[in-house]
C-alpha positions in Angstrom: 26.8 11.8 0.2 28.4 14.9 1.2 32.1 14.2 -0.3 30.4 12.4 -3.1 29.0 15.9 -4.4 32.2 17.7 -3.9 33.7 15.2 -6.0 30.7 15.6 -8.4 31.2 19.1 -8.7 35.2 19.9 -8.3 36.2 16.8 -10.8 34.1 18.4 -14.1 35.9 21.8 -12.9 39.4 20.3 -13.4 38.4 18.2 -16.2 37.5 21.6 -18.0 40.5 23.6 -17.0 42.6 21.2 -18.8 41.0 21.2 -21.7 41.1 24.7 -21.6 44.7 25.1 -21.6 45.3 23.2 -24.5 43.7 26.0 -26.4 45.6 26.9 -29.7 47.8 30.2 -29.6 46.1 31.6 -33.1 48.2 34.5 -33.3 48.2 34.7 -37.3 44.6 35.7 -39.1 43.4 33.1 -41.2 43.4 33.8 -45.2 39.8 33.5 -45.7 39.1 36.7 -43.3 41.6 39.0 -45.4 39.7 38.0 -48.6 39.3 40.9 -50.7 36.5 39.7 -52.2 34.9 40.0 -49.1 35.5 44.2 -49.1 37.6 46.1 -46.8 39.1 46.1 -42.8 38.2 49.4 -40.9 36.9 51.1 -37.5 34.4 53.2 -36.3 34.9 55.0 -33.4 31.8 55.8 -31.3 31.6 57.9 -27.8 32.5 54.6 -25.7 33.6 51.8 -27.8 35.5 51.3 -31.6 33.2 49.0 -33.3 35.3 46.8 -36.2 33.3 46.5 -39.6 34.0 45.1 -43.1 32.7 46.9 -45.9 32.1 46.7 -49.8 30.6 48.1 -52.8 30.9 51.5 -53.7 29.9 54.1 -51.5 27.4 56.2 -53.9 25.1 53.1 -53.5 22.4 52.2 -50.9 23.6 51.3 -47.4 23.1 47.5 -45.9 24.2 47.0 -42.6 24.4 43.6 -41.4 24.3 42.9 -37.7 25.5 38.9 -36.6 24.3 36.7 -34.0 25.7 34.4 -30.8 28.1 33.1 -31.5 29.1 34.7 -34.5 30.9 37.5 -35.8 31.2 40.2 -39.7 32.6 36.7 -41.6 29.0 34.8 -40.6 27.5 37.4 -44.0 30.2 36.4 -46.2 27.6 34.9 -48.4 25.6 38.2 -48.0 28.2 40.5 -48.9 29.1 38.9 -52.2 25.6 38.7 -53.2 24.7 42.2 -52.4 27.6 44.7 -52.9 26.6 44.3 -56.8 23.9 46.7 -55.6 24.5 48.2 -52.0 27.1 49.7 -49.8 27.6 46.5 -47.4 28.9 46.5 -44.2 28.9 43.8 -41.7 30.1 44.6 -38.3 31.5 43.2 -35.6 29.1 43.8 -32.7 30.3 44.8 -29.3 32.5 42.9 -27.3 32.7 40.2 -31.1 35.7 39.9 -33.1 38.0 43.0 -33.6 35.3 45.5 -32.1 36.1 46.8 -28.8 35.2 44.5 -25.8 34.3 46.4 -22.8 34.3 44.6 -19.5 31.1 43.8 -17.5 27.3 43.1 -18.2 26.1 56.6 -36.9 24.2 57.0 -38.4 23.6 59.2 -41.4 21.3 58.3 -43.8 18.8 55.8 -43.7 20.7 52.4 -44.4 18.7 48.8 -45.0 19.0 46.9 -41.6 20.2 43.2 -41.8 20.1 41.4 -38.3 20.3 38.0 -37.3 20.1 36.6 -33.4 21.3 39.0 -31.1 21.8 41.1 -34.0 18.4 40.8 -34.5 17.7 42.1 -31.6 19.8 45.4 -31.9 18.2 45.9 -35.4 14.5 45.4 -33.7 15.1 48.3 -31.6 17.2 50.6 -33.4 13.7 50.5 -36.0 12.0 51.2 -33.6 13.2 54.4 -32.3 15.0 56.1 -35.3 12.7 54.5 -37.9 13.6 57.9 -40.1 16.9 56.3 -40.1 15.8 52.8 -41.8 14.6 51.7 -45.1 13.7 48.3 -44.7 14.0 46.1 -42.0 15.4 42.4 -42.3 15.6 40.3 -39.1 16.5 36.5 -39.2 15.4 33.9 -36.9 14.8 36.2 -34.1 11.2 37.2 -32.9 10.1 41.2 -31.9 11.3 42.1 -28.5 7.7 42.6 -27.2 6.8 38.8 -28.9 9.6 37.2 -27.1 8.4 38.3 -23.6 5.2 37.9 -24.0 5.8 34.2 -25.3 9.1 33.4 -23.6 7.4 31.5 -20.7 6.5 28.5 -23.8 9.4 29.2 -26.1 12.3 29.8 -23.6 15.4 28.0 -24.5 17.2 26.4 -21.2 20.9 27.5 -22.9 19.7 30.8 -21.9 19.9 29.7 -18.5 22.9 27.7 -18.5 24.3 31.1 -19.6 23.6 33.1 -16.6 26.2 30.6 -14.8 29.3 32.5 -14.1 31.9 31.4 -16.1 31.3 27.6 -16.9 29.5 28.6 -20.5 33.2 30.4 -21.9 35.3 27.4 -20.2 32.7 25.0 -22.3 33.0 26.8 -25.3 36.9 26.9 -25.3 37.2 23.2 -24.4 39.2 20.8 -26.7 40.9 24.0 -28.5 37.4 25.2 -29.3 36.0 22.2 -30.3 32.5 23.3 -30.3 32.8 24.8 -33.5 34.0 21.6 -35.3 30.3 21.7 -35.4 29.6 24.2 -37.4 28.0 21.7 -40.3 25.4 20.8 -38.3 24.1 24.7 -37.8 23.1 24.8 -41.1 22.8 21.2 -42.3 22.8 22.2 -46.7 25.8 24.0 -46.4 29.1 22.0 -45.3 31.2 24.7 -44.1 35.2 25.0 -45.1 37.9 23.4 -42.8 39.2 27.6 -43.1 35.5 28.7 -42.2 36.3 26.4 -39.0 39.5 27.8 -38.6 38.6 31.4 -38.8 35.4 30.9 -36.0 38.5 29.0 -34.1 40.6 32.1 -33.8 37.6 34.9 -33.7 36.8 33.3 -30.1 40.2 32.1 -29.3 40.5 33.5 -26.1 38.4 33.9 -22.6 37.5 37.2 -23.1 36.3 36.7 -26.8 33.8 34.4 -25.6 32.7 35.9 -22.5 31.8 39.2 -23.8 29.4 37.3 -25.9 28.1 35.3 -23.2 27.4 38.7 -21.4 24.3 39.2 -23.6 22.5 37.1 -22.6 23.5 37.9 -18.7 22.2 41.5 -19.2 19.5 40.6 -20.8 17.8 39.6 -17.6 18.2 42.3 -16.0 17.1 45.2 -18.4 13.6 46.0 -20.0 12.0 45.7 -23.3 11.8 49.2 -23.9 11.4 47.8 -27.9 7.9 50.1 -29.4 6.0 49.0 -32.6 8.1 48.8 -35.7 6.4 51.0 -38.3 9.4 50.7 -41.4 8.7 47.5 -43.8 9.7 44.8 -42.4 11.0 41.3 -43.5 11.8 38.0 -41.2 13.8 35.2 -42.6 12.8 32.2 -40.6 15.6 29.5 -41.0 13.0 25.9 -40.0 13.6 24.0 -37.5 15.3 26.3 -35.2 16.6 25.1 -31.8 16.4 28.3 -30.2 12.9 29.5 -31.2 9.5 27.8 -32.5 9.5 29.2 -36.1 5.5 30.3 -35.2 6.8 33.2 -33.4 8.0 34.7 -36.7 4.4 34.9 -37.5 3.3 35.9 -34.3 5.4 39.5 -34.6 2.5 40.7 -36.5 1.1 42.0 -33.0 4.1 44.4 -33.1 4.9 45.0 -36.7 2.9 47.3 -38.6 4.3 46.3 -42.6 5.1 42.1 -42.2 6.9 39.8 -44.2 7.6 36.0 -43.5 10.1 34.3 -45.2 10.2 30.0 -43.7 13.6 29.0 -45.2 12.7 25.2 -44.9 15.1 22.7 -44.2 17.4 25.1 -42.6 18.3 25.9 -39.0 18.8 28.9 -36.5 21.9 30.4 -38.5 19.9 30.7 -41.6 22.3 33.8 -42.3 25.0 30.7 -42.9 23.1 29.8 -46.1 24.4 29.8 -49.9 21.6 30.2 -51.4 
């Protein structure tokens, strides 16, 4: 029994590490993320980190700041910036440690902008409201529940990936296997809305390499160990609820209430998690 678990454990190991290595050398942007339709390359530099973003419309207009989710990065809003920039100052950003934003190793603000966030993103826009709510408009948070509602709820709603994600580096091997196979996939995230073989492509090179997808992973590892430190959001708020969602019961959209002072649900039926994905 003993050498049958070694075996058990070491062979998926191996079998992994092969696949790995036949990960693609994607050295060359694809097309699709140097669209200029899709507004222009830049950088912001902050105190610790340069943070990559993509913006358009002119600048006299309102700001929208869009925030991605796992595992995601600025392209997942392309829909969202060619929509909006007719009226706003978009930008969609690469979070930290995502795309072409700085990615640090281990677990500006000024005017008031309109705060887009889906998933984790969601989750930076939550508390950002929060505590500079001088500093937001309106809030819009996609298929991702209040700080405060997820803890309080997360013992019924807790999705096991979340889990598998605090397993030291397994997750990123997975993720990269078969050239990144995983996101050959990407149709069945939002199930209306056949993505491109070049949207495939350009997911493909985003998380490329190890460190592209374990920076991403390390959400979700720090995450356990910090604090919701997230207070009542007092700035109007709306949540797009993409239905069914595999990482959270769509009832804890309406649940929020308990922590949201100015509500809005929006249940995109027919949809999924990455309800962001959408051409509507």
């Amino acid at each position: 029994m003993k050498h049958t678990l070694i075996i058990f454990i070491i062979g998926p190991i191996q079998f992994i590490k092969l696949n790995v290595l036949k990960l693609k050398k994607r050295n060359v942007m694809p097309p699709c993320l140097n669209d200029p339709s899709l507004g222009n390359h830049d950088f912001v530099h902050l105190e610790d980190v340069r943070l990559h973003y993509v913006a358009s419309g002119d600048e006299g207009k309102p700001l929208m700041l869009f925030l991605h989710g796992f595992p995601e990065f600025w392209y997942s809003w392309r829909f969202q910036i060619r929509e909006f920039r007719k009226d706003y100052r978009v930008v969609a950003v690469d979070m930290r440690g995502y795309g072409d934003s700085d990615k640090p190793k281990g677990k500006e603000n000024y005017t008031k902008c309109f705060l887009v966030g889906h998933d984790w993103g969601g989750t930076v826009a939550w508390n950002f409201a929060s505590n500079n709510p001088e500093l937001v408009e309106k809030l819009v948070v996609c298929n991702c529940p209040h700080p405060a509602t997820f803890a309080k709820y997360m013992g019924s709603h807790f999705s096991q990936y979340m889990l598998f994600f605090q397993i030291p580096m397994l997750p990123e091997f997975l993720i990269g296997m078969n050239d990144c196979a995983s996101f050959d996939g990407l149709g069945e995230w939002v199930p209306n809305n056949k993505p491109t073989p070049d949207d495939i492509e350009a997911y493909k090179y985003t998380f490329s390499t190890r460190e592209s997808r374990t920076c991403p992973v390390n959400y979700y590892r720090a995450a356990f160990n910090s604090e919701n430190r997230c207070k009542n959001i007092i700035v109007p708020t709306l949540i797009v609820w993409g239905d069914p969602d595999k990482a959270f019961n769509t009832e804890m959209a309406e649940l929020c209430r308990e922590n949201v002072e100015d509500l809005k649900v929006k249940v995109i039926a027919n949809s999924s998690h990455y309800v962001n994905t959408l051409n509507l």
